[in-house]
mmCIF file as Biopython writes it, N, C-alpha, C and O atoms, coordinates in Angstrom:
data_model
#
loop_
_atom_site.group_PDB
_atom_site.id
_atom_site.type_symbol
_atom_site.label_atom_id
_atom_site.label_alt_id
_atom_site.label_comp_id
_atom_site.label_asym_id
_atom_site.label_entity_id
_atom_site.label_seq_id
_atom_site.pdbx_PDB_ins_code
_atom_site.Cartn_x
_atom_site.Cartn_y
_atom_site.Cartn_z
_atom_site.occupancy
_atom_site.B_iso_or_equiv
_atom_site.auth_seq_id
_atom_site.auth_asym_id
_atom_site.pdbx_PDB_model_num
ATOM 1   N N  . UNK A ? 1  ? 271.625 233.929 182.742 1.0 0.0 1  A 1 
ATOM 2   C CA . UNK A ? 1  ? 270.546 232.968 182.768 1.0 0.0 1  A 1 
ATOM 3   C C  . UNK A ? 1  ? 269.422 233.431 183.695 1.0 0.0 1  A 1 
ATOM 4   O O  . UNK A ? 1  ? 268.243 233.498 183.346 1.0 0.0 1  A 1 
ATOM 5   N N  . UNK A ? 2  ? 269.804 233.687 184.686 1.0 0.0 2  A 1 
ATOM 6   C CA . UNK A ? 2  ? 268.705 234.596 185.880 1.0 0.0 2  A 1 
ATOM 7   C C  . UNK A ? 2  ? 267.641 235.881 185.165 1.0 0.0 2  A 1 
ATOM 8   O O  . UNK A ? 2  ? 266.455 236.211 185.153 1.0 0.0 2  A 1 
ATOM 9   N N  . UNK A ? 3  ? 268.870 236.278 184.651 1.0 0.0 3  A 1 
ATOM 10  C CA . UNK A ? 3  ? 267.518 237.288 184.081 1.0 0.0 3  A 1 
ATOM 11  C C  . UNK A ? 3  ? 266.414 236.676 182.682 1.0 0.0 3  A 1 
ATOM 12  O O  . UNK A ? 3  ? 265.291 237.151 182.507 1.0 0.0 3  A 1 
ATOM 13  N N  . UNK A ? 4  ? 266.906 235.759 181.951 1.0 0.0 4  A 1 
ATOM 14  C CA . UNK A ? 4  ? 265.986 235.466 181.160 1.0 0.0 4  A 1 
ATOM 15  C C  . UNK A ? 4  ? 265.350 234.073 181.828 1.0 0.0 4  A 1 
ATOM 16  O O  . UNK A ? 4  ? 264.778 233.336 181.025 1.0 0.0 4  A 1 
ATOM 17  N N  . UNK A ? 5  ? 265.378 233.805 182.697 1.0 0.0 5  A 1 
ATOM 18  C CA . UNK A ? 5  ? 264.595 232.964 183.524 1.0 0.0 5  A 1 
ATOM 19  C C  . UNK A ? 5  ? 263.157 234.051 184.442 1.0 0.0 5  A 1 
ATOM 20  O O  . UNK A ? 5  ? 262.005 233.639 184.577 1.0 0.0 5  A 1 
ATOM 21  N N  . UNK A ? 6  ? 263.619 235.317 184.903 1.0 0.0 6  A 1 
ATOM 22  C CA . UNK A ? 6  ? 263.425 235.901 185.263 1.0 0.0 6  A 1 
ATOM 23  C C  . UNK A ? 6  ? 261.258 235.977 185.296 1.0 0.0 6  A 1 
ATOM 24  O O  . UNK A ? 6  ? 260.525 236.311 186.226 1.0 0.0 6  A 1 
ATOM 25  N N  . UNK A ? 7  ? 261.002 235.646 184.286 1.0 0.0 7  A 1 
ATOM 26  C CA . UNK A ? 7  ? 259.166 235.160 184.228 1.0 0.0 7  A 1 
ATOM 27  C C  . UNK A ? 7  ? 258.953 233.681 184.895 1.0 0.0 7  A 1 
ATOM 28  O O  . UNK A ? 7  ? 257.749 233.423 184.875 1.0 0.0 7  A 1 
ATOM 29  N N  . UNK A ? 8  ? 259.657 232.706 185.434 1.0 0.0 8  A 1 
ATOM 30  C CA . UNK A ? 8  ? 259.482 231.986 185.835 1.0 0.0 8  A 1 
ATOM 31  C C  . UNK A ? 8  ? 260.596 231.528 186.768 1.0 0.0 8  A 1 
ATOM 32  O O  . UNK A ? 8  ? 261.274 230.540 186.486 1.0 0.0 8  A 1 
ATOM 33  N N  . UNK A ? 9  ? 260.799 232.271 187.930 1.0 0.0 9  A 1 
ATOM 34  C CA . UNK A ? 9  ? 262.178 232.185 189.098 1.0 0.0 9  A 1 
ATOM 35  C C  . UNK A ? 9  ? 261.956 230.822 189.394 1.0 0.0 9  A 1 
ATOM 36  O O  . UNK A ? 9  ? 262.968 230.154 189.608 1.0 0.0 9  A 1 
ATOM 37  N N  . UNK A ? 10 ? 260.969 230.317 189.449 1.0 0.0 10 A 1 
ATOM 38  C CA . UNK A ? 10 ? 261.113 228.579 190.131 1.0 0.0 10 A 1 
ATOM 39  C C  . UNK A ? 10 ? 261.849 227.955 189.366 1.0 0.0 10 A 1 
ATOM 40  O O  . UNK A ? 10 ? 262.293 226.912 189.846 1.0 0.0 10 A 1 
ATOM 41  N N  . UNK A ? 11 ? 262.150 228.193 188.360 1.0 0.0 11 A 1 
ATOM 42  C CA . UNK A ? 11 ? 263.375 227.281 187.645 1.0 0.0 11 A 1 
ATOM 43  C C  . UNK A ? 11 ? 264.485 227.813 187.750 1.0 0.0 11 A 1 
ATOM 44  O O  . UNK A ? 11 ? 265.351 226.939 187.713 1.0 0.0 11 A 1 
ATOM 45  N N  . UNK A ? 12 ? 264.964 228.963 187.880 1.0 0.0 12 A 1 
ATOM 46  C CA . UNK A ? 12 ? 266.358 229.151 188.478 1.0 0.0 12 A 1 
ATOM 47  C C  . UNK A ? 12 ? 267.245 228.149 189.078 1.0 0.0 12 A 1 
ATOM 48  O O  . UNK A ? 12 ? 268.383 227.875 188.696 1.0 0.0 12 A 1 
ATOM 49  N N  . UNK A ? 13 ? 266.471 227.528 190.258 1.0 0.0 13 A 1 
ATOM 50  C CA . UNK A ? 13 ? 267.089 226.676 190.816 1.0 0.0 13 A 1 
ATOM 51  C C  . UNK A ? 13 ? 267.464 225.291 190.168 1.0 0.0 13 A 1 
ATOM 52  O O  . UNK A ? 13 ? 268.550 224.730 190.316 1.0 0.0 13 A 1 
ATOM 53  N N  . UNK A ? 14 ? 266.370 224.810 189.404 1.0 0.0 14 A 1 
ATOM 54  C CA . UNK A ? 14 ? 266.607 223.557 188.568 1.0 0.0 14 A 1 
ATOM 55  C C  . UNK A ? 14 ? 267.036 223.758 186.962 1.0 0.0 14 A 1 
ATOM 56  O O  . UNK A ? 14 ? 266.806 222.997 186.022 1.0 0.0 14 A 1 
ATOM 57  N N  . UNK A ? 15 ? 267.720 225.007 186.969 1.0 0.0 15 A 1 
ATOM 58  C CA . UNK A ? 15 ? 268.150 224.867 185.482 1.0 0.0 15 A 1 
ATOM 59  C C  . UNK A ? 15 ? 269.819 225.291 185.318 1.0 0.0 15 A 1 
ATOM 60  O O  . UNK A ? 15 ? 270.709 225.058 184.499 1.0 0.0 15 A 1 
ATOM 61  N N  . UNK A ? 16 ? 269.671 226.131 186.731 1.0 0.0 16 A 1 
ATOM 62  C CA . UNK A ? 16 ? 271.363 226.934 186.143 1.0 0.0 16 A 1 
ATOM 63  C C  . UNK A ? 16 ? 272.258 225.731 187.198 1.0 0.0 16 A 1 
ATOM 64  O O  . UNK A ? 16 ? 271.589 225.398 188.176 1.0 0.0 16 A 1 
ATOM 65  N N  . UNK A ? 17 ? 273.193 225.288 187.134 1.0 0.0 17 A 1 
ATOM 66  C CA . UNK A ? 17 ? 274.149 223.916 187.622 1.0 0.0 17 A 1 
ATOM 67  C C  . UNK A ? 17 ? 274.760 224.866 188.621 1.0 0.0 17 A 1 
ATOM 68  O O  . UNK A ? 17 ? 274.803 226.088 188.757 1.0 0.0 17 A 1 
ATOM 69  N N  . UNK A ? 18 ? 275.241 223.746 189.303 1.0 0.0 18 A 1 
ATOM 70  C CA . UNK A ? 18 ? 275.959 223.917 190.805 1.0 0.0 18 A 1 
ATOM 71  C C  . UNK A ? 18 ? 277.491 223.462 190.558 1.0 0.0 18 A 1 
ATOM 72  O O  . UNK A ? 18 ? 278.218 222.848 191.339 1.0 0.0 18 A 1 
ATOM 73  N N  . UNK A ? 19 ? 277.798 223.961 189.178 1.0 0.0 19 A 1 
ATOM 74  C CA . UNK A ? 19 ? 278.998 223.056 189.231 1.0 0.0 19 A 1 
ATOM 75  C C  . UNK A ? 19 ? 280.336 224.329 189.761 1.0 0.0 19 A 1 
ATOM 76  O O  . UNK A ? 19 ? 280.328 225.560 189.756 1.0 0.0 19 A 1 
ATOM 77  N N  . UNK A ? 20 ? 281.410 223.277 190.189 1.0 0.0 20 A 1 
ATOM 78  C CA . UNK A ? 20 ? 282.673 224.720 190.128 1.0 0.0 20 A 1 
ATOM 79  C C  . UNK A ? 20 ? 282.992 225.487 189.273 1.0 0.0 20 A 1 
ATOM 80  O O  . UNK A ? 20 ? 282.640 225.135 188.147 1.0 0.0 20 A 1 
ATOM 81  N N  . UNK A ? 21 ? 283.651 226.629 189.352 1.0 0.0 21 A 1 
ATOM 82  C CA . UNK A ? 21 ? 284.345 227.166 188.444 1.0 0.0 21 A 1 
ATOM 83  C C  . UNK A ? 21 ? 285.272 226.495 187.755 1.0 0.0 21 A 1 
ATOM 84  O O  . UNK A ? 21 ? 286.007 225.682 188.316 1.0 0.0 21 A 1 
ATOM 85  N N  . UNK A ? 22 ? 285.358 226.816 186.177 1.0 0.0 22 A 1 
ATOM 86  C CA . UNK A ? 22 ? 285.917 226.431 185.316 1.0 0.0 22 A 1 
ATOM 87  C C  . UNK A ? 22 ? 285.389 224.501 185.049 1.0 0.0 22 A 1 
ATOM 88  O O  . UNK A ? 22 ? 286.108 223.590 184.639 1.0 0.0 22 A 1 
ATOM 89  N N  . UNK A ? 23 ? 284.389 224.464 185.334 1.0 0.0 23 A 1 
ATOM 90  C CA . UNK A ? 23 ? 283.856 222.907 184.790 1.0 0.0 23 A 1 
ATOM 91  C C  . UNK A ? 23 ? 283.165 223.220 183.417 1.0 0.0 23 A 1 
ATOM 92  O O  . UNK A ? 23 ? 283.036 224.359 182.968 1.0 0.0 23 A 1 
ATOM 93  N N  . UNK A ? 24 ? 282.830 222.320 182.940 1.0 0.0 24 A 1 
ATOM 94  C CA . UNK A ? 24 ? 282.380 222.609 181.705 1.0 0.0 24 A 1 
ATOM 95  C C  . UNK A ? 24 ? 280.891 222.113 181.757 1.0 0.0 24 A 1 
ATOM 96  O O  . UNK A ? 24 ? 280.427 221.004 182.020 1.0 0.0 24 A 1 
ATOM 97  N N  . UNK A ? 25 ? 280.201 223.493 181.366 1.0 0.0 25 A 1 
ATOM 98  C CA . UNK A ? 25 ? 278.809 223.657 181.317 1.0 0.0 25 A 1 
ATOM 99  C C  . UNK A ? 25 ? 277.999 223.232 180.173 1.0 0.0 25 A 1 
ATOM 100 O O  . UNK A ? 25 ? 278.428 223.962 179.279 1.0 0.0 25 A 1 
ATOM 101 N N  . UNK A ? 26 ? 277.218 222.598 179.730 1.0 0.0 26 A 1 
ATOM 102 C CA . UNK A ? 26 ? 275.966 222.591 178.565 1.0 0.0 26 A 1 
ATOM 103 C C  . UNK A ? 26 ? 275.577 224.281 178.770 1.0 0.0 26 A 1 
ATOM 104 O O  . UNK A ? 26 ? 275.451 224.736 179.907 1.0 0.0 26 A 1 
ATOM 105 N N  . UNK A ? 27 ? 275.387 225.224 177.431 1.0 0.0 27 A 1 
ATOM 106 C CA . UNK A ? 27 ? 275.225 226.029 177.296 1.0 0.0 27 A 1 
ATOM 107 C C  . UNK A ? 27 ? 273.717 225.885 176.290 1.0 0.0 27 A 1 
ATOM 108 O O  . UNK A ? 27 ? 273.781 225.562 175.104 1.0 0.0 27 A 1 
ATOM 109 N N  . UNK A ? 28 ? 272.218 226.226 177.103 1.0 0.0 28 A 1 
ATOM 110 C CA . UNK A ? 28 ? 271.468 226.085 175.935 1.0 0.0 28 A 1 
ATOM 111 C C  . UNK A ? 28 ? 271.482 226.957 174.993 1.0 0.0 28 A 1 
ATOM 112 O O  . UNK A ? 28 ? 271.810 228.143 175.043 1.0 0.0 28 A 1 
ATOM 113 N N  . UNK A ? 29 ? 270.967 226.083 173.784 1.0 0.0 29 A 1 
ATOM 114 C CA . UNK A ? 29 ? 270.704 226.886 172.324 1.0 0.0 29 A 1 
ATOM 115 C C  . UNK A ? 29 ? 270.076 228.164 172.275 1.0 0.0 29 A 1 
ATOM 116 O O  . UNK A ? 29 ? 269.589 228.656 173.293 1.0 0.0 29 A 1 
ATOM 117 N N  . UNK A ? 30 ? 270.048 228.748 171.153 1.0 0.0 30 A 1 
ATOM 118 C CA . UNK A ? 30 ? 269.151 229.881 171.082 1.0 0.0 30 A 1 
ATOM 119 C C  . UNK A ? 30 ? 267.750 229.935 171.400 1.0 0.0 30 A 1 
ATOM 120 O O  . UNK A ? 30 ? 267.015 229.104 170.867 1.0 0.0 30 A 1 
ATOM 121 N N  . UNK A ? 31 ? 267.307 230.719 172.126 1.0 0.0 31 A 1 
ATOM 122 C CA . UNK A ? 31 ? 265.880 230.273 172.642 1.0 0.0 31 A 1 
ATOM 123 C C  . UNK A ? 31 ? 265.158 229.368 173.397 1.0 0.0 31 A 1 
ATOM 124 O O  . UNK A ? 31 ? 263.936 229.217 173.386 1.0 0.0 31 A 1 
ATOM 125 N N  . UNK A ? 32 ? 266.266 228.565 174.281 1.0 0.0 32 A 1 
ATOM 126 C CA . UNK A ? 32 ? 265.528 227.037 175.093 1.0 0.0 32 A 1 
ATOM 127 C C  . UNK A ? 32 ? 265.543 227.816 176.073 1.0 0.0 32 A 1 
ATOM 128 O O  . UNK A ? 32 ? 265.205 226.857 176.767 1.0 0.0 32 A 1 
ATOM 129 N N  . UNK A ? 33 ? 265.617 228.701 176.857 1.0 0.0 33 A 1 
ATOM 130 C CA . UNK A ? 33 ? 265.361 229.277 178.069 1.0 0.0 33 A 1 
ATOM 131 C C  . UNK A ? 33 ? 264.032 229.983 178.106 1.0 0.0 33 A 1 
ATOM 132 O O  . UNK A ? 33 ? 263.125 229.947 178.936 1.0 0.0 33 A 1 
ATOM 133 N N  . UNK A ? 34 ? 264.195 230.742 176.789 1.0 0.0 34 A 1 
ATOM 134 C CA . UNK A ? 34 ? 262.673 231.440 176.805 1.0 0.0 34 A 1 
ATOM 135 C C  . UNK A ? 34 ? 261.808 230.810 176.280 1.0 0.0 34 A 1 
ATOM 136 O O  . UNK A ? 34 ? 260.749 231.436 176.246 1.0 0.0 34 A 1 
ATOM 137 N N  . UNK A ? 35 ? 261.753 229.429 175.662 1.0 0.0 35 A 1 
ATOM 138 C CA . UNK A ? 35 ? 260.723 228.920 175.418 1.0 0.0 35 A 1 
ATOM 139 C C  . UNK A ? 35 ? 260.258 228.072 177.073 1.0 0.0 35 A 1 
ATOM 140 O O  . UNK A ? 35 ? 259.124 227.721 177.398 1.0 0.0 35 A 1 
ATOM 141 N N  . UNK A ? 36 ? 261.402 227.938 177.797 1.0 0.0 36 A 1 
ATOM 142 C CA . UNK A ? 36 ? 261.140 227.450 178.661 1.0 0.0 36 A 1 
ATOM 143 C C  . UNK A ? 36 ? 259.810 227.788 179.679 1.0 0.0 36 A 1 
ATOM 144 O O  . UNK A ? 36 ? 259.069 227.081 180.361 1.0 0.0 36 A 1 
ATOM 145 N N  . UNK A ? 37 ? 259.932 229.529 179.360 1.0 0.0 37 A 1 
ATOM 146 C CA . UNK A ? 37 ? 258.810 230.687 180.153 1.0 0.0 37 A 1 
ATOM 147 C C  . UNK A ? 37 ? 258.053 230.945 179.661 1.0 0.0 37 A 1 
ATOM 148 O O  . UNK A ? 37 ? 257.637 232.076 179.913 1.0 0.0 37 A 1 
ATOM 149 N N  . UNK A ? 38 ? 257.421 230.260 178.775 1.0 0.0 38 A 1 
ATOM 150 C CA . UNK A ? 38 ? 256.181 230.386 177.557 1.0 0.0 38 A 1 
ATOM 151 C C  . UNK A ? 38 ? 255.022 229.760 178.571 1.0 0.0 38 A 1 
ATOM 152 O O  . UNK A ? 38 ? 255.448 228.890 179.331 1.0 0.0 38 A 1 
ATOM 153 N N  . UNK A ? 39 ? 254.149 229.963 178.639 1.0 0.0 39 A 1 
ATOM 154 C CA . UNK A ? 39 ? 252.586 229.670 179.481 1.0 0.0 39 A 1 
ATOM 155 C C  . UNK A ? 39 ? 252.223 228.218 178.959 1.0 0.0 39 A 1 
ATOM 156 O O  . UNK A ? 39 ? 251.344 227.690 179.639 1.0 0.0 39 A 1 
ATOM 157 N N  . UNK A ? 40 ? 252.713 227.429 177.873 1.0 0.0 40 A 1 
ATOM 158 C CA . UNK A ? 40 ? 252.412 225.703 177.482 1.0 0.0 40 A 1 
ATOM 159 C C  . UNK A ? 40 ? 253.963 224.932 177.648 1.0 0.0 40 A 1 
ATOM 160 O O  . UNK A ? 40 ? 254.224 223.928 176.985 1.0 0.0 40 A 1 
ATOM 161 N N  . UNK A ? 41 ? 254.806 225.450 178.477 1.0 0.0 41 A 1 
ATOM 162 C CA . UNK A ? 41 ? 255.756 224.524 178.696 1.0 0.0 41 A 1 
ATOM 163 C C  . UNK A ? 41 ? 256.163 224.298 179.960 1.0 0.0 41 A 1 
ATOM 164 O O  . UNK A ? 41 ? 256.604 225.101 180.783 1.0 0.0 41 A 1 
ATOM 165 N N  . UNK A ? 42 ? 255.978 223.134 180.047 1.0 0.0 42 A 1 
ATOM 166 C CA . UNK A ? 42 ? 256.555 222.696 181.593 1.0 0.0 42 A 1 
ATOM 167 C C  . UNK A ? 42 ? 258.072 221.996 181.866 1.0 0.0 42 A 1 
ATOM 168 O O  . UNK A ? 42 ? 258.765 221.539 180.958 1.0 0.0 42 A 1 
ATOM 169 N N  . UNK A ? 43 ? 258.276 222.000 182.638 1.0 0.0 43 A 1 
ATOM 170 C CA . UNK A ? 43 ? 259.921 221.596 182.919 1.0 0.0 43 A 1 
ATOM 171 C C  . UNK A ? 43 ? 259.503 220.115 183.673 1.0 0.0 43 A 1 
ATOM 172 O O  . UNK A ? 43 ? 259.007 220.098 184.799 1.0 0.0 43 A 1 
ATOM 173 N N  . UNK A ? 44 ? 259.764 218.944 182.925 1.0 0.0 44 A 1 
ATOM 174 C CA . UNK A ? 44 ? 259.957 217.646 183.175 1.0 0.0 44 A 1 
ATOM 175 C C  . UNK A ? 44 ? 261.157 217.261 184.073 1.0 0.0 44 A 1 
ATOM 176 O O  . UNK A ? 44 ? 262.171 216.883 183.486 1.0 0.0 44 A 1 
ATOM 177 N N  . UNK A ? 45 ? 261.167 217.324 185.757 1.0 0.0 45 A 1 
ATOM 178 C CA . UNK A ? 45 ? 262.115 216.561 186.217 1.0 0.0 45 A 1 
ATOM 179 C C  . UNK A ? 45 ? 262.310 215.191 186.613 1.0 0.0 45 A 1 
ATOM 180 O O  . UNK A ? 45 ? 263.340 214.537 186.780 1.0 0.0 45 A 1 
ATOM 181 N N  . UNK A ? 46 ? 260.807 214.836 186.753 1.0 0.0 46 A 1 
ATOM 182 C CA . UNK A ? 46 ? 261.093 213.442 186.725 1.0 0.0 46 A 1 
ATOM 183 C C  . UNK A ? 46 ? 261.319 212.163 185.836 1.0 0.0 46 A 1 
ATOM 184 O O  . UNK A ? 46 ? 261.061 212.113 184.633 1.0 0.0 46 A 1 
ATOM 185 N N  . UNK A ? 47 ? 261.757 211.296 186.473 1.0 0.0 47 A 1 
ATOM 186 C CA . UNK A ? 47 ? 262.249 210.449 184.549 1.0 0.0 47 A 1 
ATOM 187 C C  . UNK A ? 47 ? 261.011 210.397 184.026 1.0 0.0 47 A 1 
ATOM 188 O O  . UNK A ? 47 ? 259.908 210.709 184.473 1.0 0.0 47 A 1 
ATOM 189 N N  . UNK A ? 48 ? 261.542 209.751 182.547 1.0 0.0 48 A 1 
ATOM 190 C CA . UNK A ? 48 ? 260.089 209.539 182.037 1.0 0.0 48 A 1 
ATOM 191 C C  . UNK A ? 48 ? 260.202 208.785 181.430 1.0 0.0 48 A 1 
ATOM 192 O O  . UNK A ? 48 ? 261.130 208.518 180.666 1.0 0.0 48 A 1 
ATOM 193 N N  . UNK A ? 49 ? 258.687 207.948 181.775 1.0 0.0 49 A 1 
ATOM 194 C CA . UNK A ? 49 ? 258.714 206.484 181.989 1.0 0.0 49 A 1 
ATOM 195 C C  . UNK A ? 49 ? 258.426 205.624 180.500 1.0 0.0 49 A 1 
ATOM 196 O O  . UNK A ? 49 ? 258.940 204.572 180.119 1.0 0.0 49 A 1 
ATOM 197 N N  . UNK A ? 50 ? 257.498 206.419 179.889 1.0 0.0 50 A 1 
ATOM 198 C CA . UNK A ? 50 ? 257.049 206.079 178.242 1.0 0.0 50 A 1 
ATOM 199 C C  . UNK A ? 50 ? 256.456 207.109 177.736 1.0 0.0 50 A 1 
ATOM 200 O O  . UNK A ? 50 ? 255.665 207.846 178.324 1.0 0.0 50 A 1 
ATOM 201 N N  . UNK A ? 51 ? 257.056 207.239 175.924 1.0 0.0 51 A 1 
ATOM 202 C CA . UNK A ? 51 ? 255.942 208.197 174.943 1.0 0.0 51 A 1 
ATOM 203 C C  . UNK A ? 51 ? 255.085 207.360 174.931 1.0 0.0 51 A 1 
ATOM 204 O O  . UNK A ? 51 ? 255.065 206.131 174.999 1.0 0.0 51 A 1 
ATOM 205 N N  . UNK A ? 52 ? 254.031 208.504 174.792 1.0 0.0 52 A 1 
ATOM 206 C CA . UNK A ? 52 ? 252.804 207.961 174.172 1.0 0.0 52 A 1 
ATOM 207 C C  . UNK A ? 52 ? 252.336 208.814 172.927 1.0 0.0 52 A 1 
ATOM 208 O O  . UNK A ? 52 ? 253.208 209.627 172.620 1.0 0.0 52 A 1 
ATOM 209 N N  . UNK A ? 53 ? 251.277 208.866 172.163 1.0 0.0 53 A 1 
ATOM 210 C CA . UNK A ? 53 ? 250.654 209.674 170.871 1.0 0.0 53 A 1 
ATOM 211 C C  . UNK A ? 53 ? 250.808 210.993 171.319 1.0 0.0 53 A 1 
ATOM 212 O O  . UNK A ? 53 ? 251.598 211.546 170.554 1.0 0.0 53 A 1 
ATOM 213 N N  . UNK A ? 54 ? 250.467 211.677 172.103 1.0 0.0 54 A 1 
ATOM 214 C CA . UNK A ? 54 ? 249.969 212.586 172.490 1.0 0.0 54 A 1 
ATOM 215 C C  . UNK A ? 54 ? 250.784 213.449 173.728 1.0 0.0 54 A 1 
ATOM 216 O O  . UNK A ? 54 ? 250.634 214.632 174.033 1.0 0.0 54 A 1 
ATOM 217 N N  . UNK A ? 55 ? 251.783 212.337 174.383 1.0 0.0 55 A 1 
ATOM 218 C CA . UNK A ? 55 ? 253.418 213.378 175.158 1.0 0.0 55 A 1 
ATOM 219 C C  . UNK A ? 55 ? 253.638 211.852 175.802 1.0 0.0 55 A 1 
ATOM 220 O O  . UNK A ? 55 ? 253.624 210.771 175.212 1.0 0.0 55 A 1 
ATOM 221 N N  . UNK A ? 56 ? 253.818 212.099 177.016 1.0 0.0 56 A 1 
ATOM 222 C CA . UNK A ? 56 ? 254.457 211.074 177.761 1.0 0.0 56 A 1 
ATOM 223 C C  . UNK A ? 56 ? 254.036 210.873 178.903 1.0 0.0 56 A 1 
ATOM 224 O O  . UNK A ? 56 ? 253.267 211.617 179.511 1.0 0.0 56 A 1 
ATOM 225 N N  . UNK A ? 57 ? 254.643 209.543 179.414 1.0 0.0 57 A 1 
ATOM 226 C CA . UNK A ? 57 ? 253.774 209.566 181.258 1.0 0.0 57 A 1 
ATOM 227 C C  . UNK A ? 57 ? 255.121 209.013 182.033 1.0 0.0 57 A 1 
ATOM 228 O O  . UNK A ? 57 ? 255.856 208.102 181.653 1.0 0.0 57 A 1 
ATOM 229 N N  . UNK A ? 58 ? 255.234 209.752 183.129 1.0 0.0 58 A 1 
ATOM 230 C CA . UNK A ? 58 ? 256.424 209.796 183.717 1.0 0.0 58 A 1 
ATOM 231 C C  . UNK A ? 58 ? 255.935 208.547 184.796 1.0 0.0 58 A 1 
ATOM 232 O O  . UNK A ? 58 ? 256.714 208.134 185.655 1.0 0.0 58 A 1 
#
């Protein structure tokens, strides 16, 4: 995961889990990491509060 995070290290921290060994992980799909490092996507951590037309407002 580190290395294909690797264009955007600030998410390292908020994407790969802190869990123990042998817990069971969500493994993303094909391509949700690197779309993650695309220049129009941002990583939403805070809740979010309502859609609207056009995205959402947290």
């Amino acid at each position: 995961m580190k290395r294909r995070l690797a264009a955007r290290p600030e998410l390292i921290e908020k994407i790969i889990p802190q869990f123990t060994v042998c817990c069971r992980r969500l493994t993303p799909g094909p391509g949700y990491l690197e779309a993650l490092c695309t220049e129009n996507t941002t990583l939403q951590t805070t809740p979010i509060a309502r859609f609207t037309p056009t995205g959402h407002r947290a």
